[in-house]
Residue, then its C-alpha position, 0 to 999 in steps of 0.5 A: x462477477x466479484x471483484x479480486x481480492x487485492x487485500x490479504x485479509x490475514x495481514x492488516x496488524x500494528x506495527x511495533x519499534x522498540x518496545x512503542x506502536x508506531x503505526x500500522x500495516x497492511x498487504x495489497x496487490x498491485x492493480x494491473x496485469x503485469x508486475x511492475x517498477x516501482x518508478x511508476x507508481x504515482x500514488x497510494x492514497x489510503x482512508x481509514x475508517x473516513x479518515x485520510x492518511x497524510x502521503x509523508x506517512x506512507x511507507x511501502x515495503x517490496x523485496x525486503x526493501x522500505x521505501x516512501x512514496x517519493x523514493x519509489x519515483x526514483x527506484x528503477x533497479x529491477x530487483x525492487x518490482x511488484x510483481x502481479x499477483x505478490x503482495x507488497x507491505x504497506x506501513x502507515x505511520x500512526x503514533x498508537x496504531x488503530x484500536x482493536x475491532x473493526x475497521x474500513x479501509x479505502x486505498x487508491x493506487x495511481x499508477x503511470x505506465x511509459x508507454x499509455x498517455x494516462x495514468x491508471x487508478x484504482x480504489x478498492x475498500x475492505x473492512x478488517x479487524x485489528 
């Protein structure tokens, strides 16, 4: 059986500020069956093309709201959700973004429901083209 597709193939891109590439993005679904509080959302690791991706440059983007990985342990207003089956931006802050052409992509989600006594990780990988 394949795997579900939590990547939108159509949306990994650079990101632009004034006029400067300033990193890049890309769009993923959440990992479990329920949508879910950005409160628990332990982690998101991400690799790209063997490289890892430092937490503080991570930015996570739900609603039309921005968050770090930090602020969303803090965030339980219901209007800031990942609802399952919604893609939700993921922003890597990374002077010049990534170079045109291909590119692998490995992104581990770390999530803590209240109620089980373990936190649920996924890894999923894909390649794209920028």
């Amino acid at each position: 059986m394949a795997g579900r597709v939590v990547f939108n193939p159509q949306a990994f891109a650079n990101v632009e500020k004034d006029g400067k590439t300033v990193g890049f993005s890309f769009e993923t679904k959440a990992q479990y069956y329920r949508g879910i509080t950005l409160s628990i959302v332990r982690d998101i690791k991400i690799n790209i093309d063997g490289e890892d991706v430092k937490r503080e440059d991570i930015r996570f983007s739900v609603n039309g709201e921005t968050f770090t990985l930090e602020e969303m342990r803090t965030v339980i207003d219901s209007d800031y959700r990942w609802e399952f089956g919604e893609y939700a931006v993921v922003t890597v802050l990374k002077e010049g973004g990534l170079s045109k052409g291909k590119h692998h992509i490995k992104a581990l989600q770390v999530i803590a429901p209240s109620y089980m006594p373990f936190q649920i990780e996924s890894m999923n990988e894909a390649d794209f083209e920028i």
